[in-house]
PyMOL Python script that loads the backbone (N, CA, C, O; Angstrom):
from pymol import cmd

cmd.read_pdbstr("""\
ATOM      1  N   UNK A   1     -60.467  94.544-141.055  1.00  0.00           N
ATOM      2  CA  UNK A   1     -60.921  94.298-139.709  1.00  0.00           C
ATOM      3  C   UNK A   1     -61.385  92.866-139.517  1.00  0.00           C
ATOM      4  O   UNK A   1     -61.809  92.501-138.420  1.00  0.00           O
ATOM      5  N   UNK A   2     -61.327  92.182-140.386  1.00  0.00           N
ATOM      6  CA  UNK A   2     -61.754  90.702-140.486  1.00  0.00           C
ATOM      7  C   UNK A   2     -60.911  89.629-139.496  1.00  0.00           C
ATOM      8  O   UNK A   2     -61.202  88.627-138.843  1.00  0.00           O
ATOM      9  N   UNK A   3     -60.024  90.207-139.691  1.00  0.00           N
ATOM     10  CA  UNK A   3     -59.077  89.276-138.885  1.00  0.00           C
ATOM     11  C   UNK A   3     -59.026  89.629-137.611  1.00  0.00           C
ATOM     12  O   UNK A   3     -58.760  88.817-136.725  1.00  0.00           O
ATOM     13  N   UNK A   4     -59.256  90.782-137.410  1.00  0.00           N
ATOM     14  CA  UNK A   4     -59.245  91.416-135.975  1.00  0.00           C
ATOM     15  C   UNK A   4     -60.580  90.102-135.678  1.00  0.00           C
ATOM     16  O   UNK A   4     -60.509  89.095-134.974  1.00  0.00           O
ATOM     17  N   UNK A   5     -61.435  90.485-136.307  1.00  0.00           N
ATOM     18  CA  UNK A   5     -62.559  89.814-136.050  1.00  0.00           C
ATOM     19  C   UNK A   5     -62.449  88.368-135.371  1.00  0.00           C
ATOM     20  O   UNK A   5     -62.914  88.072-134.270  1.00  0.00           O
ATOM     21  N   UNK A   6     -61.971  87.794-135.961  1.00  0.00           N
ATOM     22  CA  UNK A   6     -61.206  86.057-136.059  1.00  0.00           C
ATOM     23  C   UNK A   6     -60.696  85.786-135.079  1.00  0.00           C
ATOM     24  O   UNK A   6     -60.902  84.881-134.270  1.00  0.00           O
ATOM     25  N   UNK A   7     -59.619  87.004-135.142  1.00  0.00           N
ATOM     26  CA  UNK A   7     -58.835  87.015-133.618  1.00  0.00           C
ATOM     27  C   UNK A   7     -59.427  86.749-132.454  1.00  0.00           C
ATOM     28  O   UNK A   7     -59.184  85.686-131.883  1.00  0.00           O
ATOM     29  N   UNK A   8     -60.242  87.619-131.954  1.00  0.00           N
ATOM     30  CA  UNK A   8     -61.267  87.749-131.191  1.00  0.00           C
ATOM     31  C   UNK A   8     -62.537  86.994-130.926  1.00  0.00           C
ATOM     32  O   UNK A   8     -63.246  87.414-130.011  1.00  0.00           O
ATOM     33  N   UNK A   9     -62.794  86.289-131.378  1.00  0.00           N
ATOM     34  CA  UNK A   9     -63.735  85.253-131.714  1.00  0.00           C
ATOM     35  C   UNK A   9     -62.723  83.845-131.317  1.00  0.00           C
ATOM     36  O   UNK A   9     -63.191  82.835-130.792  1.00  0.00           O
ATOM     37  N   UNK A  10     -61.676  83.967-131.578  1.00  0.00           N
ATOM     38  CA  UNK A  10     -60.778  82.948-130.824  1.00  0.00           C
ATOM     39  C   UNK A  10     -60.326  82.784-129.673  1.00  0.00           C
ATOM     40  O   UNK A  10     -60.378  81.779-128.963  1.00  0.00           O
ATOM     41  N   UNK A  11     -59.778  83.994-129.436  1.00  0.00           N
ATOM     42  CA  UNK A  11     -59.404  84.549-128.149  1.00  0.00           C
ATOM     43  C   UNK A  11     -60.276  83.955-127.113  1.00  0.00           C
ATOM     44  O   UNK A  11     -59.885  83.236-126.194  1.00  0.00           O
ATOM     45  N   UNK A  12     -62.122  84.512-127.465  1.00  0.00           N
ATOM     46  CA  UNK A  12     -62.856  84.310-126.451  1.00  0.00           C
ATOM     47  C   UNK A  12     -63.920  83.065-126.512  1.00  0.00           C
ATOM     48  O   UNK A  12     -65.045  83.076-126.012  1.00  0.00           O
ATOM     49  N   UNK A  13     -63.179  81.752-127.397  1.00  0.00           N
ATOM     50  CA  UNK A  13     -63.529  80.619-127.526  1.00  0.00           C
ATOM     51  C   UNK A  13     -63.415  79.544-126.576  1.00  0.00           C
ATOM     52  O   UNK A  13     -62.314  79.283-126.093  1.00  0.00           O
ATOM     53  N   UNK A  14     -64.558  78.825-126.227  1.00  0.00           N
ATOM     54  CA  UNK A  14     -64.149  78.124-124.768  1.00  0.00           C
ATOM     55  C   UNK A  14     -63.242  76.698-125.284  1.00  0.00           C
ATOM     56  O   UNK A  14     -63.480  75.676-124.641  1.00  0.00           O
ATOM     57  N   UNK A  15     -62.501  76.630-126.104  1.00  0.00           N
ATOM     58  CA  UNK A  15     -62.031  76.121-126.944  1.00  0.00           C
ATOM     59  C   UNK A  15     -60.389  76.454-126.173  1.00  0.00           C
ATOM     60  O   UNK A  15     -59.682  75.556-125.716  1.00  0.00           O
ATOM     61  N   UNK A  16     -60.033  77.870-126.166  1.00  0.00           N
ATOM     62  CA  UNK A  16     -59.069  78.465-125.871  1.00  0.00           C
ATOM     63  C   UNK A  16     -59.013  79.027-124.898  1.00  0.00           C
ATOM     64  O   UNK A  16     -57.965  79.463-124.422  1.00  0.00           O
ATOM     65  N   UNK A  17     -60.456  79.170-124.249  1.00  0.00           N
ATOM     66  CA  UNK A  17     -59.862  79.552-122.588  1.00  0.00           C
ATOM     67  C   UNK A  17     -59.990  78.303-121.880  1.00  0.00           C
ATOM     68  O   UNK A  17     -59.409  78.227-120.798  1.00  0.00           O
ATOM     69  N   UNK A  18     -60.591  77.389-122.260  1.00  0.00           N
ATOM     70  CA  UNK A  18     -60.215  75.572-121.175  1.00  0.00           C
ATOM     71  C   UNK A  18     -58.699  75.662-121.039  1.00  0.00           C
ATOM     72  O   UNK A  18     -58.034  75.659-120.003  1.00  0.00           O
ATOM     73  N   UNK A  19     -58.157  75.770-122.734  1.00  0.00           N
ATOM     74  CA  UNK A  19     -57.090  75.679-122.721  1.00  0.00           C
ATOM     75  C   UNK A  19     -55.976  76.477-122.203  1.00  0.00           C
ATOM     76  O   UNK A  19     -54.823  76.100-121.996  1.00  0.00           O
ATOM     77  N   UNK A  20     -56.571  77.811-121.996  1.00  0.00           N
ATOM     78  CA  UNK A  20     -55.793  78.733-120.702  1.00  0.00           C
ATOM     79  C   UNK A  20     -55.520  78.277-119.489  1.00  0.00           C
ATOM     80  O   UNK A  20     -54.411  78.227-118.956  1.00  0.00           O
ATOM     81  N   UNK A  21     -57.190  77.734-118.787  1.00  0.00           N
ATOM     82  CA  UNK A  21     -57.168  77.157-117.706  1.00  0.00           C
ATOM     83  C   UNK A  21     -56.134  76.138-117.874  1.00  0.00           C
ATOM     84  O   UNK A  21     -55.163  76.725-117.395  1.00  0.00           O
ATOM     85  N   UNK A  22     -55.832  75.311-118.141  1.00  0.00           N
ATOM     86  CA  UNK A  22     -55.061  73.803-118.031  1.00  0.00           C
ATOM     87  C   UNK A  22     -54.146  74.238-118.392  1.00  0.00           C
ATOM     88  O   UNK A  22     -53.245  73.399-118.391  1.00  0.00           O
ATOM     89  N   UNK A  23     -53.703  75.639-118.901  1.00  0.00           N
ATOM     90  CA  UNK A  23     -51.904  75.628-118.903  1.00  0.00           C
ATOM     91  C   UNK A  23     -51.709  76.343-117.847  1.00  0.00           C
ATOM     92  O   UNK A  23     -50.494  76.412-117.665  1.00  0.00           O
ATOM     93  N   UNK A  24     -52.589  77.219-116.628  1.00  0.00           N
ATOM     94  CA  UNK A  24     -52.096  77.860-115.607  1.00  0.00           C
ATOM     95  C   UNK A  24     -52.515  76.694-114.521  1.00  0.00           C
ATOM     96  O   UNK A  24     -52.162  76.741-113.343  1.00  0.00           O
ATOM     97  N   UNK A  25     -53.123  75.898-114.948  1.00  0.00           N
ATOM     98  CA  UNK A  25     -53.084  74.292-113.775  1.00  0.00           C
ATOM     99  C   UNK A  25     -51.271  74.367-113.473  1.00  0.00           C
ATOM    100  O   UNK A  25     -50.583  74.772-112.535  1.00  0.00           O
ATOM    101  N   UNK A  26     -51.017  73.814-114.663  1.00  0.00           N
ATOM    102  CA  UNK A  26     -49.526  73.675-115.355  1.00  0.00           C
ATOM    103  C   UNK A  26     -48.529  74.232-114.925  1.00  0.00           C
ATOM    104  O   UNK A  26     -47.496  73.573-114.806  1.00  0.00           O
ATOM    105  N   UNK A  27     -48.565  75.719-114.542  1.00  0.00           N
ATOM    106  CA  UNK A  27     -47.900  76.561-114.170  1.00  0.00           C
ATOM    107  C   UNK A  27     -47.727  76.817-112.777  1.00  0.00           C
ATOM    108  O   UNK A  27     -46.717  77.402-112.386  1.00  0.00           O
ATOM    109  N   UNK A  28     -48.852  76.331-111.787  1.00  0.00           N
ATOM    110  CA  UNK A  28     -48.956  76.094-110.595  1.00  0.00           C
ATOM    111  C   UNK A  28     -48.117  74.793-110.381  1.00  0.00           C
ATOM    112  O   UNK A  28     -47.110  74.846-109.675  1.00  0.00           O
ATOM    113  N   UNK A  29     -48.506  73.636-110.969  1.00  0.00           N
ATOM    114  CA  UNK A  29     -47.670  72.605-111.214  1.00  0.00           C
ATOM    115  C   UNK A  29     -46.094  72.739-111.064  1.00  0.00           C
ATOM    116  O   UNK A  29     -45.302  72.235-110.268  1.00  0.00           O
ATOM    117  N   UNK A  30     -45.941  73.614-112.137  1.00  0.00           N
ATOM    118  CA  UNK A  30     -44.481  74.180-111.803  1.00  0.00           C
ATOM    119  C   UNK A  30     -43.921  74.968-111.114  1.00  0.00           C
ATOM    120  O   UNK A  30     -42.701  75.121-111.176  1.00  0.00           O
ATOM    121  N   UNK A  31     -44.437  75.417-110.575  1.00  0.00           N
ATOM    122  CA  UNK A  31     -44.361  76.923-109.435  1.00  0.00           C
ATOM    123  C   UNK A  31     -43.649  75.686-108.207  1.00  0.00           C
ATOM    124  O   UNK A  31     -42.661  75.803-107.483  1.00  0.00           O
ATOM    125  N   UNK A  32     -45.027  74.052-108.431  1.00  0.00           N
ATOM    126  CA  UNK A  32     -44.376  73.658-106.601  1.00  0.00           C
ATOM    127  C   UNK A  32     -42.974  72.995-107.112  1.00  0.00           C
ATOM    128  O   UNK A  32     -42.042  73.026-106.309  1.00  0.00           O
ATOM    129  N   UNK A  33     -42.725  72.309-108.576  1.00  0.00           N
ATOM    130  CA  UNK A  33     -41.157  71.876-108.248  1.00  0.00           C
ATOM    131  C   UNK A  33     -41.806  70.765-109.008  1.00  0.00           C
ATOM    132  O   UNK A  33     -41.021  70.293-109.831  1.00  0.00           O
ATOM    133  N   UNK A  34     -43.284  70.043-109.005  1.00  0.00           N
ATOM    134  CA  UNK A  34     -43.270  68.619-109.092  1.00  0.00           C
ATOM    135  C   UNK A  34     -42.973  68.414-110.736  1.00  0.00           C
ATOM    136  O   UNK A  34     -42.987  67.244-111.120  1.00  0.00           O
ATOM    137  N   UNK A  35     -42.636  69.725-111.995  1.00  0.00           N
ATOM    138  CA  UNK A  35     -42.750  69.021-112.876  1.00  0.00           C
ATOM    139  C   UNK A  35     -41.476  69.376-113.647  1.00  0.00           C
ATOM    140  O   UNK A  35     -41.263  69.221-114.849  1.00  0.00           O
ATOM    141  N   UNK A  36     -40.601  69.929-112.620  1.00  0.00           N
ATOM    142  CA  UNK A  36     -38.684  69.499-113.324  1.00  0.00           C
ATOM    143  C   UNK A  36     -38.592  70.523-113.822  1.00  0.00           C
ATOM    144  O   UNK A  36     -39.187  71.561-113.532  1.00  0.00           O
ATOM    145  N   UNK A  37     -37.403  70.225-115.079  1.00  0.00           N
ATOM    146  CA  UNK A  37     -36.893  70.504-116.129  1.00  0.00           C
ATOM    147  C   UNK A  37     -38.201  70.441-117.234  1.00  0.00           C
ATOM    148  O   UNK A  37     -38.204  71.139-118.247  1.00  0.00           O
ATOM    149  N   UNK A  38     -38.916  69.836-117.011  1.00  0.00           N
ATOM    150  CA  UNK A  38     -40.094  69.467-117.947  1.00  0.00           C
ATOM    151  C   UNK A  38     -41.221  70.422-117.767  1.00  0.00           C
ATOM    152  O   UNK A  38     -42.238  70.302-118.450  1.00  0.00           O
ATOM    153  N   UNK A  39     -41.095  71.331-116.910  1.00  0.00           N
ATOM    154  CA  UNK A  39     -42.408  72.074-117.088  1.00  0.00           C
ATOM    155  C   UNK A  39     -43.260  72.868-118.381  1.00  0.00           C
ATOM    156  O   UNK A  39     -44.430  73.221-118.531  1.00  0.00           O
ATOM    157  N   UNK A  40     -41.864  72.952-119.317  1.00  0.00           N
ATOM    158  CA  UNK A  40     -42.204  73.640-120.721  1.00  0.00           C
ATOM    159  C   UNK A  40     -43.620  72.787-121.226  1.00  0.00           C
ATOM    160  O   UNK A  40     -44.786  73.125-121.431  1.00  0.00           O
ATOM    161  N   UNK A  41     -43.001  71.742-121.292  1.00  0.00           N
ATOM    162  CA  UNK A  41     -43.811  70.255-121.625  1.00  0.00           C
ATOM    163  C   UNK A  41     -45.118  70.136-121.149  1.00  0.00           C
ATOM    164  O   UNK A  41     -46.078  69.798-121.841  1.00  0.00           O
ATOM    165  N   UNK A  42     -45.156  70.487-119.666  1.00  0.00           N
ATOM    166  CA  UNK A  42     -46.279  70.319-118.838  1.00  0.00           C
ATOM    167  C   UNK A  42     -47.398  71.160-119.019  1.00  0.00           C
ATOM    168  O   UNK A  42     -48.517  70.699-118.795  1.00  0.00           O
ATOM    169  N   UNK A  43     -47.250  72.372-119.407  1.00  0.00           N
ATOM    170  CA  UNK A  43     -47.768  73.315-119.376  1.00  0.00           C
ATOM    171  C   UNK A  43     -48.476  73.505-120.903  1.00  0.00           C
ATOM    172  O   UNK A  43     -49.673  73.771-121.011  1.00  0.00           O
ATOM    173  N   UNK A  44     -47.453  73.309-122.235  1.00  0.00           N
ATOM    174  CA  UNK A  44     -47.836  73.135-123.454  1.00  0.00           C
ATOM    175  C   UNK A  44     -48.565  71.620-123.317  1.00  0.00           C
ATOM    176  O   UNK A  44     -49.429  71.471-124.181  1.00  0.00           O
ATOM    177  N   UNK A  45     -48.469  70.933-122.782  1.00  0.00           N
ATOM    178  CA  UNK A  45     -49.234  70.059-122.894  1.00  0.00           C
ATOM    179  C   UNK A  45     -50.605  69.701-122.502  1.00  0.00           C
ATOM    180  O   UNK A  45     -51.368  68.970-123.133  1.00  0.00           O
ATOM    181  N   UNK A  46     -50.898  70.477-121.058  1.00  0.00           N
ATOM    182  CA  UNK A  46     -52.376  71.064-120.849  1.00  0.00           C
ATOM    183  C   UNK A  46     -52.832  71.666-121.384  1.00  0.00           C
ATOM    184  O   UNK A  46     -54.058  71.610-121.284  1.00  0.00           O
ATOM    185  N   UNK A  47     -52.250  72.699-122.355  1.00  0.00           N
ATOM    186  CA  UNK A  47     -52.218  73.428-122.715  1.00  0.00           C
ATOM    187  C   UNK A  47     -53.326  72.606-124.262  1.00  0.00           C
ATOM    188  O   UNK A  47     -54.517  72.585-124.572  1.00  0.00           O
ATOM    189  N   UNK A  48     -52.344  72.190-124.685  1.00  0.00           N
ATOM    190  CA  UNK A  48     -53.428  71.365-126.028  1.00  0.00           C
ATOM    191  C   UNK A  48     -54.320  70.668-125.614  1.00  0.00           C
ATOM    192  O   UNK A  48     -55.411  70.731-126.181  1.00  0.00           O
ATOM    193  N   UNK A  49     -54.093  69.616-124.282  1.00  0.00           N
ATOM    194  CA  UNK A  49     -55.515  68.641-123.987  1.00  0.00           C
ATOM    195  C   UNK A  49     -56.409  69.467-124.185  1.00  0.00           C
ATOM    196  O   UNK A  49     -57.313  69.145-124.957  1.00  0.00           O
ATOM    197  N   UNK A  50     -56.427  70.663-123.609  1.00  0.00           N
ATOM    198  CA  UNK A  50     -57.550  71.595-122.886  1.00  0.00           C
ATOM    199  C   UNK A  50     -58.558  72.660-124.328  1.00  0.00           C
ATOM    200  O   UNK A  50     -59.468  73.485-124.243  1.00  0.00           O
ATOM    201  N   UNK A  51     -57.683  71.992-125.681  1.00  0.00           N
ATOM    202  CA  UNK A  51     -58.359  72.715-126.902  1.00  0.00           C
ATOM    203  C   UNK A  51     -58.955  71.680-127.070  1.00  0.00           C
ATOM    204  O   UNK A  51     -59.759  71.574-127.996  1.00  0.00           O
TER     205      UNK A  51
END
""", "prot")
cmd.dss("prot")
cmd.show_as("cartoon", "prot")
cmd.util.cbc("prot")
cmd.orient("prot")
């Protein structure tokens, strides 16, 4: 159960939910068009600033 543990303790790290927030910035981002072919990019990339 340790890892469950870990898991969870990550999951609900503000570490990893900033970084939720700033990849659904990202995803709105891409929803309007402004970030291409590149949205993979955009999104993984808020995505890390935001850890």
């Amino acid at each position: 159960m340790a890892t469950s543990s870990r898991l969870l303790r990550y999951a609900e790290s503000r570490k990893n939910l900033t970084g939720s927030l700033l990849g659904l910035v990202g995803v709105g981002i891409a929803l309007t068009g402004a970030a291409g072919g590149l949205w993979p990019l955009v999104v993984g990339g808020l995505y890390a600033a935001g850890r």
